[in-house]
C-alpha positions as CSV (number, residue, x, y, z in Angstrom):
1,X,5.0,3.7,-6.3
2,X,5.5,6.7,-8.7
3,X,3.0,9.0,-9.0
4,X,2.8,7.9,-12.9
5,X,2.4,4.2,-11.9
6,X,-0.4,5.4,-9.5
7,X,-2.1,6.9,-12.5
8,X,-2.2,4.1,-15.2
9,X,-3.2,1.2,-12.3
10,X,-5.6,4.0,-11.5
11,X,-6.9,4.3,-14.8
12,X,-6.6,0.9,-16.1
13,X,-6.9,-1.5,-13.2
14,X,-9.9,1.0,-11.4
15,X,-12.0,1.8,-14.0
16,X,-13.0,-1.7,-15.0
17,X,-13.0,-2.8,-10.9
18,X,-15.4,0.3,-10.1
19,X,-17.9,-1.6,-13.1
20,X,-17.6,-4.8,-12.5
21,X,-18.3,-4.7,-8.8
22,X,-21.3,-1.8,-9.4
23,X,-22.8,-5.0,-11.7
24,X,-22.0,-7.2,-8.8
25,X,-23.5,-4.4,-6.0
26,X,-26.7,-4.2,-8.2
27,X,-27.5,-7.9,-8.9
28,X,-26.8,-8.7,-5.2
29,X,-29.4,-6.0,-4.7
30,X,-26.8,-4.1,-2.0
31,X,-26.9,-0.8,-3.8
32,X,-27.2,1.1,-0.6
33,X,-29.8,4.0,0.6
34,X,-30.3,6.3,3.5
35,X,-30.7,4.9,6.7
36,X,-33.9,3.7,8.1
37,X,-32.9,3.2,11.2
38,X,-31.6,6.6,11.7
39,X,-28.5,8.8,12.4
40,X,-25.0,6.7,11.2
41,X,-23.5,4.7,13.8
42,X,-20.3,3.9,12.6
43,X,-18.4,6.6,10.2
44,X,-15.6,6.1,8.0
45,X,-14.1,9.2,6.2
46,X,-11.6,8.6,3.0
47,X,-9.0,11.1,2.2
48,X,-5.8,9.4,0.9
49,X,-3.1,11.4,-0.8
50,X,-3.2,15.2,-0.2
51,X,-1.9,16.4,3.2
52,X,-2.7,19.9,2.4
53,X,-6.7,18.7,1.5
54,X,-6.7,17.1,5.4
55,X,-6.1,20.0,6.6
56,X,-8.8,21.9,4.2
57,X,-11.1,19.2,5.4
58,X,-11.1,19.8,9.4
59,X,-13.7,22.1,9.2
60,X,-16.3,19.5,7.6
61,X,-14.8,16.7,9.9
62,X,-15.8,18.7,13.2
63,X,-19.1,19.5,11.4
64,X,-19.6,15.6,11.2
65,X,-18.3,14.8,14.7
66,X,-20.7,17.5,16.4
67,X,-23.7,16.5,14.0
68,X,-23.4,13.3,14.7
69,X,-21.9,12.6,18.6
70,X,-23.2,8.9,19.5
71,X,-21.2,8.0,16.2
72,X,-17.7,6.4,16.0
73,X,-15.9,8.2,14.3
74,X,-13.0,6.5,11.5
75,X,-10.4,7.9,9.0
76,X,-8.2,5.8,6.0
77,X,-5.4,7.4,4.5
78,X,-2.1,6.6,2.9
79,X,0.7,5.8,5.4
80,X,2.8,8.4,4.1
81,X,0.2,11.5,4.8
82,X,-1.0,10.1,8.0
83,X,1.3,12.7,10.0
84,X,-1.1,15.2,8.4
85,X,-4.0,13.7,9.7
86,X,-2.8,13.3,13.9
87,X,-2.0,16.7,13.7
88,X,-5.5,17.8,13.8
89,X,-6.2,15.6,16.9
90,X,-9.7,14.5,15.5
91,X,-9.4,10.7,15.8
92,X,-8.3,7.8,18.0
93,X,-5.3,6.3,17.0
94,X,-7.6,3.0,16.7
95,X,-9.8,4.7,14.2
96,X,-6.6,5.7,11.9
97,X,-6.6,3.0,9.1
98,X,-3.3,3.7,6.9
99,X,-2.8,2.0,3.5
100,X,1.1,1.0,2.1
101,X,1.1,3.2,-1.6
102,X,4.9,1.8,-1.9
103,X,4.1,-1.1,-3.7
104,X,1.3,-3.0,-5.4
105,X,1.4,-6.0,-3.1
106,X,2.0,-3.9,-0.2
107,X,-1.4,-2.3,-1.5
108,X,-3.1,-5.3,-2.3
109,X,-2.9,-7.0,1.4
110,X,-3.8,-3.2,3.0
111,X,-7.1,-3.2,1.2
112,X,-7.5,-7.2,2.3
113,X,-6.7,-5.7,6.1
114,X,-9.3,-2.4,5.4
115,X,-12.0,-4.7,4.2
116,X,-11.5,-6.2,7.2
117,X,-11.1,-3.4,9.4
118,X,-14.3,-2.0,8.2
119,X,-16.5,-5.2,8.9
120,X,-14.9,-5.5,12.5
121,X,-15.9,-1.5,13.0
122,X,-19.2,-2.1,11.2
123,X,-18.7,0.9,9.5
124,X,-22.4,1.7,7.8
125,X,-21.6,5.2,6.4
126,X,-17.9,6.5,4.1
127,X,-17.8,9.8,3.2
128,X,-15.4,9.5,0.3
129,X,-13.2,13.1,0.1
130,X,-11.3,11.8,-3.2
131,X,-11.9,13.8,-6.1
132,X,-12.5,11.2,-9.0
133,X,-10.0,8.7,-7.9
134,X,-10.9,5.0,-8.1
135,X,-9.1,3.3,-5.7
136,X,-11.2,5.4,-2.8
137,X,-14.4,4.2,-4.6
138,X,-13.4,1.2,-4.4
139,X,-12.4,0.9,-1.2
140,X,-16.1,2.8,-0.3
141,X,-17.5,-0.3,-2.0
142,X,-15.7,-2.8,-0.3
143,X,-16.0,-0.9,3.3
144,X,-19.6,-2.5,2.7
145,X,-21.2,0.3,4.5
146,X,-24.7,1.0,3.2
147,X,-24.2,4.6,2.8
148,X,-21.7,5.8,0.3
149,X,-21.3,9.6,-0.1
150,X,-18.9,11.3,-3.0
151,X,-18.1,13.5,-5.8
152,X,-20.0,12.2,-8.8
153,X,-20.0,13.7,-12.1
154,X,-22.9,13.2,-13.6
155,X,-23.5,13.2,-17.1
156,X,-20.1,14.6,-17.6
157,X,-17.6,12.9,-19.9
158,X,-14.7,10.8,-18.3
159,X,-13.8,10.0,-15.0
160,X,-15.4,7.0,-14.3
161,X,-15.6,5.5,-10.9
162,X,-18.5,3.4,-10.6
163,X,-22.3,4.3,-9.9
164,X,-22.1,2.8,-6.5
165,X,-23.0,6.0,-4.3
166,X,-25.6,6.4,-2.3
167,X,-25.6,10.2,-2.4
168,X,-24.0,11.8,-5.3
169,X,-22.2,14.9,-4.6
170,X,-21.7,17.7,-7.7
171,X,-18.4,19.0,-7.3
172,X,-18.3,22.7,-7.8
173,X,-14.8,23.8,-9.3
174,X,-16.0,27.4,-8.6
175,X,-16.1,26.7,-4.8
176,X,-13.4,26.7,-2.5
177,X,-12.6,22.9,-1.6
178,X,-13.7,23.5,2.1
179,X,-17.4,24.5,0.8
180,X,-17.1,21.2,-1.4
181,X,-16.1,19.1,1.8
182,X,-19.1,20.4,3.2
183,X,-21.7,19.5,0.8
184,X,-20.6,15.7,1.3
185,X,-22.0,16.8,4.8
186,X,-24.7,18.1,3.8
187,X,-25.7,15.6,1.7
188,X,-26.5,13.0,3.9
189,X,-30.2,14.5,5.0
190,X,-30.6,16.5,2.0
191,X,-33.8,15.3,-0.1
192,X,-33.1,12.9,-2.9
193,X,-32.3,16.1,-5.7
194,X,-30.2,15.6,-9.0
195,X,-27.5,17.1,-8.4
196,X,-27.1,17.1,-4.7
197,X,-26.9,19.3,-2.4
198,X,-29.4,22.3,-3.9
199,X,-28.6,24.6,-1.0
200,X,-25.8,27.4,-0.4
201,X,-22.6,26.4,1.7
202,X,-20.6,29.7,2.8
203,X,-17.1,30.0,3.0
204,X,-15.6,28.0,6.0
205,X,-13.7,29.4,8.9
206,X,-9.6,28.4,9.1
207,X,-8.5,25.2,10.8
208,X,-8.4,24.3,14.0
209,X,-5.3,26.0,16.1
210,X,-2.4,23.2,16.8
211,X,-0.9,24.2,19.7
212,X,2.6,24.5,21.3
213,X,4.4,21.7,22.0
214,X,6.9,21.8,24.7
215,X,8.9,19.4,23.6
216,X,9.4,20.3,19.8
217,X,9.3,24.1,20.2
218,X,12.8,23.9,22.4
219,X,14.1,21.7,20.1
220,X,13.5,23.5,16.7
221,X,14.5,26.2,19.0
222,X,17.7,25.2,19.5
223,X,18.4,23.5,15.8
224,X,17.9,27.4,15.2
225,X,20.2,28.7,17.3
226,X,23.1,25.9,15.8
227,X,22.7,27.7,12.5
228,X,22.2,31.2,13.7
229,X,22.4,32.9,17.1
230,X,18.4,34.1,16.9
231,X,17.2,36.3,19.6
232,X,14.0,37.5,20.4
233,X,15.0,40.5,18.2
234,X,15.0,39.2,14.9
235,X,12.5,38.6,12.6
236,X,12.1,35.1,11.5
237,X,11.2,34.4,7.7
238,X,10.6,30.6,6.5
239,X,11.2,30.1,2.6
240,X,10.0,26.9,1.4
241,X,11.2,26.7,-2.0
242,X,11.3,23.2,-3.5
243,X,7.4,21.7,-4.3
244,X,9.2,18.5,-4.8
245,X,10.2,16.1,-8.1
246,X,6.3,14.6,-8.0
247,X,4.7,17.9,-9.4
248,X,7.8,19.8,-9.7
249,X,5.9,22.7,-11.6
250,X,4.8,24.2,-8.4
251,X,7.9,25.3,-8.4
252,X,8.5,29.3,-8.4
253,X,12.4,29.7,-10.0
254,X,15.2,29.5,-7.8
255,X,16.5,32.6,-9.2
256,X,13.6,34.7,-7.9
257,X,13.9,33.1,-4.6
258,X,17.5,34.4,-4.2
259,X,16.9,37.7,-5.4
260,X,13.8,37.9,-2.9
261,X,16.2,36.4,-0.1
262,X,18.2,39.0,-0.9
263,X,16.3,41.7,-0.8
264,X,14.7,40.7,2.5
265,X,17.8,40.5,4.4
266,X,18.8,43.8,2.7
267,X,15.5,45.7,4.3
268,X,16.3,45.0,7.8
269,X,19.2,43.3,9.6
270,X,17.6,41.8,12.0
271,X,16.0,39.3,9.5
272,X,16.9,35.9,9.9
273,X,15.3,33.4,6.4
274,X,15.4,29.4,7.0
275,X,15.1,27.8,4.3
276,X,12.8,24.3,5.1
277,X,11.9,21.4,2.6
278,X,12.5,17.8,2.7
279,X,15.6,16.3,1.8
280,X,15.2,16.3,-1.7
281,X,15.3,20.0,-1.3
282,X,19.0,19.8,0.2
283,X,21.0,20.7,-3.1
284,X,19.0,23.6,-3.8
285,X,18.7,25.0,-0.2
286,X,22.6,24.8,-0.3
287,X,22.7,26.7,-3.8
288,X,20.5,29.2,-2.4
289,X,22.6,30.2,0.5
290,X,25.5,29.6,-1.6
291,X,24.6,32.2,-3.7
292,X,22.6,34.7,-0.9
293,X,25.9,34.5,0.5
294,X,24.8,36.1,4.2
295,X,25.3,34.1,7.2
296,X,21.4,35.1,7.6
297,X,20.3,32.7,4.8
298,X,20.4,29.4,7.4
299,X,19.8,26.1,5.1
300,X,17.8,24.3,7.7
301,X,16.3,21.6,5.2
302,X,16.4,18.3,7.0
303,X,16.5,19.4,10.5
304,X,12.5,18.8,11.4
305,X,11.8,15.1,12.4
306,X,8.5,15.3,11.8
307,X,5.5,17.6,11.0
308,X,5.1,18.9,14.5
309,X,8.8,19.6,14.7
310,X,7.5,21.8,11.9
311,X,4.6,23.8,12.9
312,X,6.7,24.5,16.1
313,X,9.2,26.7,13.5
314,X,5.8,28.2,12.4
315,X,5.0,28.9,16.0
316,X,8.0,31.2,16.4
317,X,8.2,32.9,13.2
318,X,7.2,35.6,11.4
319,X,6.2,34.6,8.1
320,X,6.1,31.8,5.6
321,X,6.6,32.1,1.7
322,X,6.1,29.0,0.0
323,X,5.6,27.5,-3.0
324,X,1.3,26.1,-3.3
325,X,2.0,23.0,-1.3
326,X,1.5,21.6,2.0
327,X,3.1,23.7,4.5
328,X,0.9,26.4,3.1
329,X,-1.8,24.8,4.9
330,X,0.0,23.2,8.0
331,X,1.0,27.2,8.3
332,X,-2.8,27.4,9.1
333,X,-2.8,25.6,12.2
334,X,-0.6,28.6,13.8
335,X,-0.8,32.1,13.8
336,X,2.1,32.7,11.4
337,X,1.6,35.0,8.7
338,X,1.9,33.6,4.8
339,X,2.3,34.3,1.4
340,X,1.9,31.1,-1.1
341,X,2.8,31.0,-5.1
342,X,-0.5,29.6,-7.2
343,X,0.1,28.9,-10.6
344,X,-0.7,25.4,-12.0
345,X,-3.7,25.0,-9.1
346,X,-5.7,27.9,-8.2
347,X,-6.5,29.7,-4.6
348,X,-10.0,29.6,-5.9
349,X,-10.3,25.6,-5.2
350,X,-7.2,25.5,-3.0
351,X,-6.4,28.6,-0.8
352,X,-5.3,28.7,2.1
353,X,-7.9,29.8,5.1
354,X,-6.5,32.8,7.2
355,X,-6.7,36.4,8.1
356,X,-2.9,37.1,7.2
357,X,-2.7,34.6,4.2
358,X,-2.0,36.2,1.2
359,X,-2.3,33.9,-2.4
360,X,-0.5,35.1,-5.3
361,X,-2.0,33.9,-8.5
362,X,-0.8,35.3,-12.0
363,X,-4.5,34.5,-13.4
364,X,-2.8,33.5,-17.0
365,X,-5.5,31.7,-19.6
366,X,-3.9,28.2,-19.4
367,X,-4.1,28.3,-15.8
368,X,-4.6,26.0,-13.6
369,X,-3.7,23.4,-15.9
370,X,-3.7,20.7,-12.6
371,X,-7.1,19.6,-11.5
372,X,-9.2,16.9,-10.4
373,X,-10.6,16.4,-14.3
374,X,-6.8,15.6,-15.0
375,X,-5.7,14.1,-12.4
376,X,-3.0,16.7,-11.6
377,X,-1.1,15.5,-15.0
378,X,-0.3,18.8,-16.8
379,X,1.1,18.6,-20.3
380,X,3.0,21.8,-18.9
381,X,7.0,21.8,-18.9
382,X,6.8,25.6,-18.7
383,X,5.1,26.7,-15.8
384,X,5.1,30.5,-17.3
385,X,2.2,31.1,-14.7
386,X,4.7,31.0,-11.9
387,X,7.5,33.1,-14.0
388,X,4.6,35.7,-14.2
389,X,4.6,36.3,-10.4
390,X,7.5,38.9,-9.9
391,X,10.0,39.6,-7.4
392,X,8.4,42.8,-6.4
393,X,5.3,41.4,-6.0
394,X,6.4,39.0,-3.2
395,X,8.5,41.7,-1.9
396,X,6.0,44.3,-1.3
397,X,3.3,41.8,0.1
398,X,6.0,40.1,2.7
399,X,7.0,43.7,3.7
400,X,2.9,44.4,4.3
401,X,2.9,41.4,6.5
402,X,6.1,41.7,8.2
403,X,4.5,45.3,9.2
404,X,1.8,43.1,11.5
405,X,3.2,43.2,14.1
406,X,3.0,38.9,15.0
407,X,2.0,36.8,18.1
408,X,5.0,34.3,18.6
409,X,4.7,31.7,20.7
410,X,7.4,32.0,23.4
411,X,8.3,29.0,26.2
412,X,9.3,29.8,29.7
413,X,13.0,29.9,30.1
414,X,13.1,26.6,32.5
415,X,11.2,24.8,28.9
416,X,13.8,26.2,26.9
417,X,16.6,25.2,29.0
């Protein structure tokens, strides 16, 4: 479905669902509580549509899974994000429930198969990592676990989802979304406070490390070496430079990326950019080059198969400059260095967790304009807040990095071969 269509069956469908079944959960008497027999059994985490928040997440998963060792441990996501999610090698395959987003009946008979799924696991606890959308508070309703945890907003206006949790989280858009992941955690043996959790979470530490895979790395490897003959001598840069037609505003102008290009390869020949993206990026990757026009620029949009083929490029480059999106995060999971454009989102909520990261944000007074109280729909069509982050600025931040010197991941020549 279209990310529009997602919002109005959101909004119109899940608002009066998320009522009518918190009457029903009431009368019934089923509203839920803490646990008197003890620590949860069975757990069942809810994080469907943002790749880059799974990766944010990782830190409070692990939290969970060494808090709480006897417990089986689940995860439901969207099939199209699940990649995201085996990355981090945290679950059994078995405990991965994926939902169909591509249609409404698709939908409709994946949430028949969850409710299902969830009484087979006898899942008793979901920690809901959704910012205000319905359809995840629904589906922590009809997991019938007993222990509900989420973002609730209180006596806030808007944003309905039901007063169905069992432990109401206040989300904190002054925290990074790590420390708000981790006050779901902490909620579940906090005392019964309005709002919850009254207690300070620091900053977290960066993902987990994915690390090389054989396989992949020789194969991005060589896809390389098709477009370019790299040695061990250049310097590799990845430009991700398309955020995609569904928020399309992430998008820093293509004339800046060529100029930057540009300049890059102008510094030092024995730079080497590759553009990435998915294949919606493809005409814009080949206008970039077009216009670069150095045999240096390599359009390489297309040639990962999946996201491991992709942190594998990570693995052996230099440096990443991306548009605020989800590489930006998968760049986390490996020691590349980054830089990442923030204009309608901010790095306050949404930065990226490193020691070489670096987040450009303008800081402009309508920005951000995305957020969870809008549902990341922006009456922008002018996303100035980008324009406002120059050329020069990227330029003298990449050359700072590109200074470090960087600890590529290399294979032994028989892997290679």
């Amino acid at each position: 479905m279209k990310l529009a269509t997602m919002r109005r069956v959101d909004y119109w469908v899940g608002i009066p669902l998320c009522f009518l079944l918190t009457v029903v959960v009431r009368l019934l008497g089923h509203a839920g509580g803490r646990r008197a027999g003890g620590a949860p059994r069975k757990i069942l985490f809810i994080e469907l549509s943002e790749m880059g928040s799974t990766i944010i997440a990782s830190a409070m998963i692990r939290r969970v899974q060494e808090r709480y060792r006897e417990a089986e441990h689940c995860f439901c996501i969207f099939q199209k994000n699940a990649a995201s999610l085996r990355l981090l090698g945290l679950f059994r395959e078995a405990n991965i429930f994926t939902l169909r987003d591509d249609s409404l009946a698709h939908l409709a008979a994946d949430v028949w198969r969850f409710m299902r799924f969830c009484r087979c696991e006898r899942i008793d606890t979901v920690i809901d990592l959704e910012l205000f959308s319905r359809i995840s508070s629904l589906l922590s309703l009809l997991s019938g676990a007993t222990t509900r945890v989420g973002f609730h907003n209180y006596r806030a206006e808007g944003l309905y989802r039901g007063e169905h949790l069992t432990h109401r989280v206040h989300y904190n858009p002054y925290h990074h979304m790590s420390q708000n992941f981790l006050a779901l955690v902490e909620a579940l043996e906090a005392p019964i406070e309005i709002p919850t959790p009254k207690r300070v979470i620091p900053p977290q530490p960066p993902p987990v490390r994915v690390a090389v895979d054989p396989e992949a790395f020789a194969y991005v490897r060589a896809e390389l070496r098709r477009c370019y003959p790299i040695t061990a001598q250049h310097r590799v840069i990845v430009v991700n430079h398309d955020a995609g037609s569904l928020l399309a505003i992430r998008s820093w102008p293509l004339e800046r990326y060529i100029v930057l290009i540009q300049r890059l390869l102008a510094n030092d020949p024995q730079r080497v950019v590759v553009l990435m993206g998915i294949a919606e990026a493809a005409e814009s990757a080949r206008a970039i080059t077009r216009r670069v026009g150095d045999p240096r620029c390599v359009d390489f949009v297309g040639r990962t198969r999946t996201l491991t083929d992709v942190l594998q490029l990570f693995h052996q480059s230099d440096l990443l400059i991306t548009n605020d999106s989800g590489p930006a995060h998968f760049a986390t999971l490996t020691p590349i260095k980054s830089i990442t454009l923030y204009g309608p989102e901010t790095p306050v909520l949404y930065g990226t967790l490193g020691e070489h990261n670096v987040d450009l944000f303008a800081g402009l007074a309508c920005s951000p304009c995305l957020s969870a109280l809008n549902h990341r729909h922006s009456p922008c069509t002018d996303n100035k807040c980008l324009q406002a982050i120059g050329v020069e600025q990227v330029l003298e931040e990449a050359e700072r990095l590109l200074a470090i010197p960087s600890p590529r991941a290399t294979l032994p020549a028989a892997a290679e071969a």
